[in-house]
N, C-alpha and C positions, 0 to 999 in steps of 0.2 A: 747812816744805816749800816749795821752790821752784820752781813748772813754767812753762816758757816754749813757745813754738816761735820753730824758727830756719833762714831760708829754707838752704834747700838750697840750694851754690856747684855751678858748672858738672860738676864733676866725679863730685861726688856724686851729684848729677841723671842723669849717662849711666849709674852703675850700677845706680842705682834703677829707672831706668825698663828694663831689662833684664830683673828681678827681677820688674817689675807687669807687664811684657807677658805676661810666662810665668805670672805669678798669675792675672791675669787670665784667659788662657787654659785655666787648670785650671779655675776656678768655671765657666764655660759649658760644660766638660764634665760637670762636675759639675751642671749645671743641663739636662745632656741630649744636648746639641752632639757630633757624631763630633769627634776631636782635628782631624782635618786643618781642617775648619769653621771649629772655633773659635780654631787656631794662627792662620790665616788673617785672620780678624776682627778678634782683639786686635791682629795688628801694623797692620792699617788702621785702626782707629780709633784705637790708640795715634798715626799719623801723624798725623792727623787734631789731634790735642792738643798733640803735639810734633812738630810741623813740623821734621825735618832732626834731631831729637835738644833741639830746643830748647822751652822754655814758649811756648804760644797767649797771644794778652792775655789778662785777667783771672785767669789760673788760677794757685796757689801752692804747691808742695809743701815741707812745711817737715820737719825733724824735730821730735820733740816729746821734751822734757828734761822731767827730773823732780829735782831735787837734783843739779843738774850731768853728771847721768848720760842717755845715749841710751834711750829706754825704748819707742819709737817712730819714726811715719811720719805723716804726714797730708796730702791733697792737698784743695785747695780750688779751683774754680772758677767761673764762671756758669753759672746753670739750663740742661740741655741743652733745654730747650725756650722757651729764652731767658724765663722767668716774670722782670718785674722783680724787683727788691729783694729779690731772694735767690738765695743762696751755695747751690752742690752740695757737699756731701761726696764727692768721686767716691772717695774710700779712706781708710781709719782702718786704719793697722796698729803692734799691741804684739806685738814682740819676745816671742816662744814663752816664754823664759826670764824677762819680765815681766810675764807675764799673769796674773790673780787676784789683781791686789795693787792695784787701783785706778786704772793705768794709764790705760786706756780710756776712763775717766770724765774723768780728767785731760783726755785728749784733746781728749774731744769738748766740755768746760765752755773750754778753751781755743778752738778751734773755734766754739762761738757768740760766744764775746769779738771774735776774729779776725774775725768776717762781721759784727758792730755796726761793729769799727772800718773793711770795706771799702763800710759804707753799707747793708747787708742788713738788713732786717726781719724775714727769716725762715731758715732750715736745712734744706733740705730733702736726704735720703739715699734711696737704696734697697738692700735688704739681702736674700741670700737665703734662704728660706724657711729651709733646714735649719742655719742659724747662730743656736741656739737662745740661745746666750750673747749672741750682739750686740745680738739682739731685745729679750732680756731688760734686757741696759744702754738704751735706746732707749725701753722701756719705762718706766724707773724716771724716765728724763730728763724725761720729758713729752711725748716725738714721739708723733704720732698715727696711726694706720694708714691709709693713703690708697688703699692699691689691692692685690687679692690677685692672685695668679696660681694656678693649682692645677695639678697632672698627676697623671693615676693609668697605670702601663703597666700595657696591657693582653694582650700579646704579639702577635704576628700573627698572621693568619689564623686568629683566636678568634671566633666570636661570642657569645660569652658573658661575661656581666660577672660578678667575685666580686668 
């Protein structure tokens, strides 16, 4: 078995990043966001990273091959809160059709390869709550849990907790 990553060419980059703004956009609804909120959000901070359609310094979106075949996505950049000597995962994406086959592992063992060789000492992601499977891979890696978030609804104009 052969897995690489391989930077994404200009073209590929404009449809991707078309695909993760809209991605993007759906998880922060899913994370609570009215859509208009969070359509709004993703395309500003996606600008924010792709200035004009283009890569910010430091940041990489590569595909990720597995035996010559596509089996993924992967984007890497610097800590958004600029932490030295270490790499963001801002997204790890397998192909619906490759998922459960080890894929994701690939990725992300590729992924710390790739941030030793951009100088990082460390990997840091964030993932959320209800993507029990990534957790789970994340888990098995060695990532450690850094920070929770929690939400319970409670409806309005309830006062009462169950």
């Amino acid at each position: 078995m052969v897995a690489k990553l391989v930077e994404m060419d200009k073209a590929r980059l404009a449809a991707w990043l078309v695909v993760d703004t809209w991605e993007y956009a759906c998880e922060m609804v899913a994370s609570g966001l009215p859509p208009s909120v969070a359509d709004e959000r993703a395309k500003q901070q996606m600008e924010k990273v792709f200035p004009g359609g283009h890569l910010a310094e430091g940041h990489h979106v590569y595909v990720v091959e597995n035996d010559g075949e596509e089996v993924g996505s992967l984007w890497l950049g610097p800590h958004p809160d600029g932490k030295p000597d270490t790499i963001w995962v801002f997204k790890v994406k397998v192909e619906s059709e490759r998922r459960g086959q080890g894929n994701g592992r690939i990725a992300m063992l590729l992924a710390e390869e790739q941030a030793r060789f951009l100088g990082a000492s460390e990997l840091d992601l964030n993932v959320v709550g209800f993507n029990h499977v990534a957790r789970s891979l994340y888990d098995s890696l060695g990532y450690e849990t850094t920070s929770i978030s929690m939400r319970k609804k409670i409806g309005r104009g309830s006062s009462r907790n169950s």
